[in-house]
Wavefront OBJ file of the C-alpha trace (Angstrom):
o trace
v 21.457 13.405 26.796
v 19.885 14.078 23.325
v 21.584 17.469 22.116
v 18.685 18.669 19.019
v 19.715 21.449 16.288
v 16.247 21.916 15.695
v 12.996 20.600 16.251
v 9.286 21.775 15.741
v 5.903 20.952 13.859
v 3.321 21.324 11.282
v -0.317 20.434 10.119
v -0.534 19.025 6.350
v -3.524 17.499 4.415
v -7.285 17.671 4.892
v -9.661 19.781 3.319
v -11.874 23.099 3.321
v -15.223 22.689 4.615
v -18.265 25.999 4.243
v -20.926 25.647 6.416
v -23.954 28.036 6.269
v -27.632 27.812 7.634
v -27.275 27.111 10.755
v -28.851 29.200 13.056
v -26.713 31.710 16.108
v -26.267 30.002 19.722
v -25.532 30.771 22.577
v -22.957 29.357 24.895
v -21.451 29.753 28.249
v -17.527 29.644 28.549
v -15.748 29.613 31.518
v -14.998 33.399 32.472
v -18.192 34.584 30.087
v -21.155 34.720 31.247
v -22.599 33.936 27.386
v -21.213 33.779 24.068
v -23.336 34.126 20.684
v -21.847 31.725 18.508
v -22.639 32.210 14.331
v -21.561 28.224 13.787
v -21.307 29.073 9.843
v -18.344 29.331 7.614
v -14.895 28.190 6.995
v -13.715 25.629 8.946
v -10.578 22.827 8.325
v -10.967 19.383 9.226
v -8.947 15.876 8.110
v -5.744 17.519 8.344
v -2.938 15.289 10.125
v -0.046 16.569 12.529
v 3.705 15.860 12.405
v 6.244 16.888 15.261
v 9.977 16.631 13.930
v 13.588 16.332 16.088
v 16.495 17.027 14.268
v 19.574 15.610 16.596
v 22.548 17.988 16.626
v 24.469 14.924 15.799
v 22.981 13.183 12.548
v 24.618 10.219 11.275
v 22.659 9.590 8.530
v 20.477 11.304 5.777
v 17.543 9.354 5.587
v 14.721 10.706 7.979
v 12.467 8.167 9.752
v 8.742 8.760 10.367
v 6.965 6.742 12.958
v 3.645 5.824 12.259
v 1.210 4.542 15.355
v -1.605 2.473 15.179
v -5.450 2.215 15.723
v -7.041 4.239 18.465
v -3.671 5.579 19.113
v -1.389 8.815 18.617
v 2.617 9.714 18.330
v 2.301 9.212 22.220
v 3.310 6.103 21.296
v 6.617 6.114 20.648
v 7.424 8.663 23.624
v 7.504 7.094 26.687
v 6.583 3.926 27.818
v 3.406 3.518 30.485
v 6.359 2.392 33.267
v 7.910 5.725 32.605
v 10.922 4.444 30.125
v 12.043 6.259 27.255
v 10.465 5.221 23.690
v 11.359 5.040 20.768
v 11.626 8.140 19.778
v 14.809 8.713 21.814
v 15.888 5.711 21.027
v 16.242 6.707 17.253
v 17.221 10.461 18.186
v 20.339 8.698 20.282
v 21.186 6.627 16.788
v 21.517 9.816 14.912
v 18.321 10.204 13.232
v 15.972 12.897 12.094
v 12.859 11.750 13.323
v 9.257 12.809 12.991
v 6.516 11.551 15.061
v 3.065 11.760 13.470
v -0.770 12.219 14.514
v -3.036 10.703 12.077
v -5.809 12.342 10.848
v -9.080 12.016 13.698
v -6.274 11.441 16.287
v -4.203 13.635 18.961
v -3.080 17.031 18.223
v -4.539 16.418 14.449
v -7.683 16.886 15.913
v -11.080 15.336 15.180
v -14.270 16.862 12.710
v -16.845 17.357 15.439
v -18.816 19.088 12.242
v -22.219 17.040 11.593
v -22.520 14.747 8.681
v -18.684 14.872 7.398
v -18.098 11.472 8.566
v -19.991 8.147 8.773
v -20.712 6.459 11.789
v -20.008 7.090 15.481
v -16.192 7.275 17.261
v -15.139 4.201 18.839
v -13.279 3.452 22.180
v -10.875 0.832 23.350
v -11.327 -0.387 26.684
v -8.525 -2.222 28.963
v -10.044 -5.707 28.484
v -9.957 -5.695 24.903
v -6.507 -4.222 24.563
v -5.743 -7.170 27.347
v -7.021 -9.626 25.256
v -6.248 -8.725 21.784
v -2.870 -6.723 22.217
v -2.023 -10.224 23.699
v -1.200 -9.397 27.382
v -3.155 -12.057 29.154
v -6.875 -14.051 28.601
v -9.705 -12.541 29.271
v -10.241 -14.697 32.130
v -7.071 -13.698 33.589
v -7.573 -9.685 33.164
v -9.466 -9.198 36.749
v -6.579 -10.912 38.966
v -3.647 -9.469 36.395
v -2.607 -13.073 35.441
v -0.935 -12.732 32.057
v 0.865 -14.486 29.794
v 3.783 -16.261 31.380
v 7.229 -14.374 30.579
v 5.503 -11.114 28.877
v 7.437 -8.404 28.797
v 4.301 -5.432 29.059
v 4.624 -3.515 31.820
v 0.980 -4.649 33.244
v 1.273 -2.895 36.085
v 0.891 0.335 34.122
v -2.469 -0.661 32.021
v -3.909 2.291 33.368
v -1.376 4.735 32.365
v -1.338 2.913 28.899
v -4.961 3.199 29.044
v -5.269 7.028 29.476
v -3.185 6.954 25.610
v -6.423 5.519 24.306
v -7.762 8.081 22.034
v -11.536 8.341 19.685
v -11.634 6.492 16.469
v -13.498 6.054 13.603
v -14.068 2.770 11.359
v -14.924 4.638 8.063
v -11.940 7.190 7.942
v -9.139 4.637 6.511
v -9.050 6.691 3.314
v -8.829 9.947 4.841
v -6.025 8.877 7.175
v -3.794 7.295 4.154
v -4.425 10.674 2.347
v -2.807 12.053 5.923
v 0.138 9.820 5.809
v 0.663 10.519 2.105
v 0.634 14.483 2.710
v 3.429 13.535 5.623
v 5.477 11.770 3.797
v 5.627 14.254 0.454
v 6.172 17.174 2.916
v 8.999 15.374 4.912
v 10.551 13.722 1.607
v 12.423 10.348 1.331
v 12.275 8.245 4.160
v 12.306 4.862 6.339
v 8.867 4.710 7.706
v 8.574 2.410 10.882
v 4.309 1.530 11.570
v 2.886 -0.206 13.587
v -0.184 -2.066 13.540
v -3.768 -0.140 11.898
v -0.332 2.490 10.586
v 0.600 -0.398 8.543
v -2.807 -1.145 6.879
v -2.595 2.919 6.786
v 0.846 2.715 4.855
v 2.018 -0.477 3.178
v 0.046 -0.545 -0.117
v 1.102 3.495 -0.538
v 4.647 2.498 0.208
v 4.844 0.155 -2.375
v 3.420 2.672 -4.886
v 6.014 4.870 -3.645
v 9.354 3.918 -3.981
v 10.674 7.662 -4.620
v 9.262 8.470 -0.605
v 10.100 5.247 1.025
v 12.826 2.917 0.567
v 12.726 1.175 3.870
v 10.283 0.018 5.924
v 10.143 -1.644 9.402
v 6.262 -2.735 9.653
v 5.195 -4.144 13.436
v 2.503 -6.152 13.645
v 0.474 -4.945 10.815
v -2.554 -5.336 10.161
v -2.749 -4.644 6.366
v -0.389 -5.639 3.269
v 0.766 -4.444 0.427
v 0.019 -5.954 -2.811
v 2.807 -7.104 -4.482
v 1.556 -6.964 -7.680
v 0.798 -3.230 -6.925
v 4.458 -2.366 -6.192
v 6.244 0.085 -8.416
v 10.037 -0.645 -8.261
v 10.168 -3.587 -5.466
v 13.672 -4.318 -6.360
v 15.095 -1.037 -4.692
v 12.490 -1.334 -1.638
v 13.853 -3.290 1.477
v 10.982 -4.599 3.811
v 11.242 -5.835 7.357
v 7.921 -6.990 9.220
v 8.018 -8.051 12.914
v 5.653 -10.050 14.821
v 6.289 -10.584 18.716
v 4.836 -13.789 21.159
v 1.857 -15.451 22.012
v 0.288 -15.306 18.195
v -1.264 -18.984 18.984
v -3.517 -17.694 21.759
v -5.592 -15.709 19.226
v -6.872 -17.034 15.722
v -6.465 -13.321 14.974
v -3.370 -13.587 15.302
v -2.328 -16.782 13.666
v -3.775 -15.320 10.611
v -1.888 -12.098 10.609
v 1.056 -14.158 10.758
v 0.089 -16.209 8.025
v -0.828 -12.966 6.215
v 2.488 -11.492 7.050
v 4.768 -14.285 5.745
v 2.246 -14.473 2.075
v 3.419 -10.552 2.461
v 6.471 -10.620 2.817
v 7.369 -13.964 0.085
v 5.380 -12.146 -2.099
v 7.901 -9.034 -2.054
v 10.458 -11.416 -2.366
v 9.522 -13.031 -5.191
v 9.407 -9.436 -7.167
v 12.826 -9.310 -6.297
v 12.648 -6.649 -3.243
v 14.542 -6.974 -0.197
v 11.846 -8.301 2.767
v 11.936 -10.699 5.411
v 9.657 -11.703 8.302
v 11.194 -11.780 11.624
v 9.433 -13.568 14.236
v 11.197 -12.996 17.585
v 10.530 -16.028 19.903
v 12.594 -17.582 16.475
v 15.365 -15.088 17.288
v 15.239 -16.057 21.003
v 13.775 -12.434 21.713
v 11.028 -13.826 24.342
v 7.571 -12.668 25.769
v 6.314 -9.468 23.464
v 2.796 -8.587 23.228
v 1.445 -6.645 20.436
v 3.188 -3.123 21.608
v 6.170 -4.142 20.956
v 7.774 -0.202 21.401
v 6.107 -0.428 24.978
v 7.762 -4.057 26.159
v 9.991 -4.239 28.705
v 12.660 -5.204 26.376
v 11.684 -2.496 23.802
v 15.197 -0.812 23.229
v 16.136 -4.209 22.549
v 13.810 -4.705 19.953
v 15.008 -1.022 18.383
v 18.107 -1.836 18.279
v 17.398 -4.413 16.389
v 15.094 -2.267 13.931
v 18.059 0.492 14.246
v 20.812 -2.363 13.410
v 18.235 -3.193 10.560
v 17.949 -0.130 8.604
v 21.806 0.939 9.530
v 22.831 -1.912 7.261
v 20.744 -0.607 4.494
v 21.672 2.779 4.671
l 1 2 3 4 5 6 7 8 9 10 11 12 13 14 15 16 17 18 19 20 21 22 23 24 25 26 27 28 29 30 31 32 33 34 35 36 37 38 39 40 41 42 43 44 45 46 47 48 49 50 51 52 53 54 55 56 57 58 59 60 61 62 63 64 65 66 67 68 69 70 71 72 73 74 75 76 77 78 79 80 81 82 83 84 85 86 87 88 89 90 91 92 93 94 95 96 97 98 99 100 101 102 103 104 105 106 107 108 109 110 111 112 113 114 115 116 117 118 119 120 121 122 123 124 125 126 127 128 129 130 131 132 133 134 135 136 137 138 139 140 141 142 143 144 145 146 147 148 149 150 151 152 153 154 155 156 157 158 159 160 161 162 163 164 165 166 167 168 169 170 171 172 173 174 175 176 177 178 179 180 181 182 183 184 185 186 187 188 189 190 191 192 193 194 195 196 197 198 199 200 201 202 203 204 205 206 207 208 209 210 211 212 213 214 215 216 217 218 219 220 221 222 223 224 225 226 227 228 229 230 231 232 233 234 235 236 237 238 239 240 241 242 243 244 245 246 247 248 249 250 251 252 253 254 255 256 257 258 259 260 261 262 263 264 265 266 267 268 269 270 271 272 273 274 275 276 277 278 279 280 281 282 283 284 285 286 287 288 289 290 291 292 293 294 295 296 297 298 299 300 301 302 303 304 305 306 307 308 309 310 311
């Protein structure tokens, strides 16, 4: 039982957007038999969304922001397809304030269905490709449910995993680090924990950004920082986690490589940042969602044991 003294939400970033010329329509709503609709003026768009829980019991002063990943939302962190608590409650039960964010063009931050504000068409993710690269199975093993032997995703909720898939875009990556930026100078100093696209989102910004983040748990990421971009590396502390099967993918086994250049890099400046592979640390079996995994509190503990010392 989670006991909260307070918990709520609130819309930061984006922009101001005046439309004018179009011409009236008319539409049909549910209820009306026609609406004339004047589609010009003021409208707000880019903005990103941040739900926070405040546990009645905090233990310690540094807030943690969860950050999800490509074609995803807060959802996330939640609950887990098989119906588990996420990690949300995980970090709630260790005493943390916690906020949960939607990234700009995802979830309750809404997407610009305006014409000609952003390039390109949305994207979707279907179940084979998250199959194949999230690293449940092969491709050729996706029909019959055959997946990796000994991994820990819950398989036999794809579809509920599935229905989390949300619209993306490929040419909004600036927009949606301006979103995480706006987050993290409303909320204040931090640990961020990403995961994925929210570490390409985050990483380079956090190592600009000493004064907002101090600690940072990155899974699976997909982008760096550059450590010759990094402000004040010697007070920043760095963990990045990768999970199993990274040889059946050469995306993969570059990532990895990419992580570890990462994370020596940091090092080398003097900041505090390791890479922790977990089939090293006898943690067996993860795919890519590591928050989702059967043994996911496992893995926050570990992320929660992690930042504890470093508070």
């Amino acid at each position: 039982m989670i006991s909260l003294a307070d918990f709520g939400s609130f819309h930061v970033g984006g922009r101001r957007v005046l439309i004018s010329g179009k011409p009236t329509e008319t539409l049909h709503f549910t209820g009306a038999t026609s609406f004339e609709n004047d589609p010009n003026g003021a409208y707000h768009i880019e903005q990103a969304y941040v739900q926070y829980f405040i546990p009645a019991e905090r233990k310690h002063d540094l807030p943690v922001l969860l950050v999800h990943g490509g074609g995803m939302t807060g959802a996330n962190w939640e609950t887990t397809p098989d119906g588990r608590t996420g990690w949300l409650h995980r970090f709630l039960e260790a005493g943390f304030a916690t906020y949960v964010i939607d990234n700009v063009e995802r979830g309750r931050a809404g997407w610009c269905a305006l014409p000609d504000q952003w390039e390109g068409a949305p994207v979707m993710r279907s179940e084979e490709q998250a199959w194949v690269l999230f690293r449940f199975g092969t491709l050729e093993g996706f029909s019959s449910g055959k997946t990796f032997e000994g991994s820990q995703f819950p398989v036999e909720a794809l579809g509920n995993f599935a229905k989390q898939f949300v619209p993306r875009w490929t040419t909004t990556t600036d927009i949606m680090r301006q979103g995480v930026i706006a987050a993290l100078e409303r909320i204040g100093p931090c640990a961020v924990i990403c995961h994925s696209q929210g570490g390409d989102l985050t990483l380079e910004t956090i190592a600009r950004r000493p004064d907002l983040v101090r600690h940072v748990v990155a899974l699976e990421p997909s982008g760096f920082p550059d450590p010759a971009n990094a402000v004040d590396p010697g007070t920043q502390h760095w963990l990045f986690m990768m999970g199993d099967f990274i040889e059946a993918n050469p995306f993969w086994v570059d990532l990895m490589e990419r992580t570890q250049t990462a994370a020596d890099g940091l090092t080398a400046l003097g900041a505090d940042a390791s890479l922790l592979h977990l089939p090293k640390q006898d943690v067996l079996g993860n795919s890519h969602m590591l928050m989702m995994d059967r043994n996911s509190d496992r893995i926050a503990d570990l992320t929660i044991d992690w930042l504890a010392q470093r508070l």
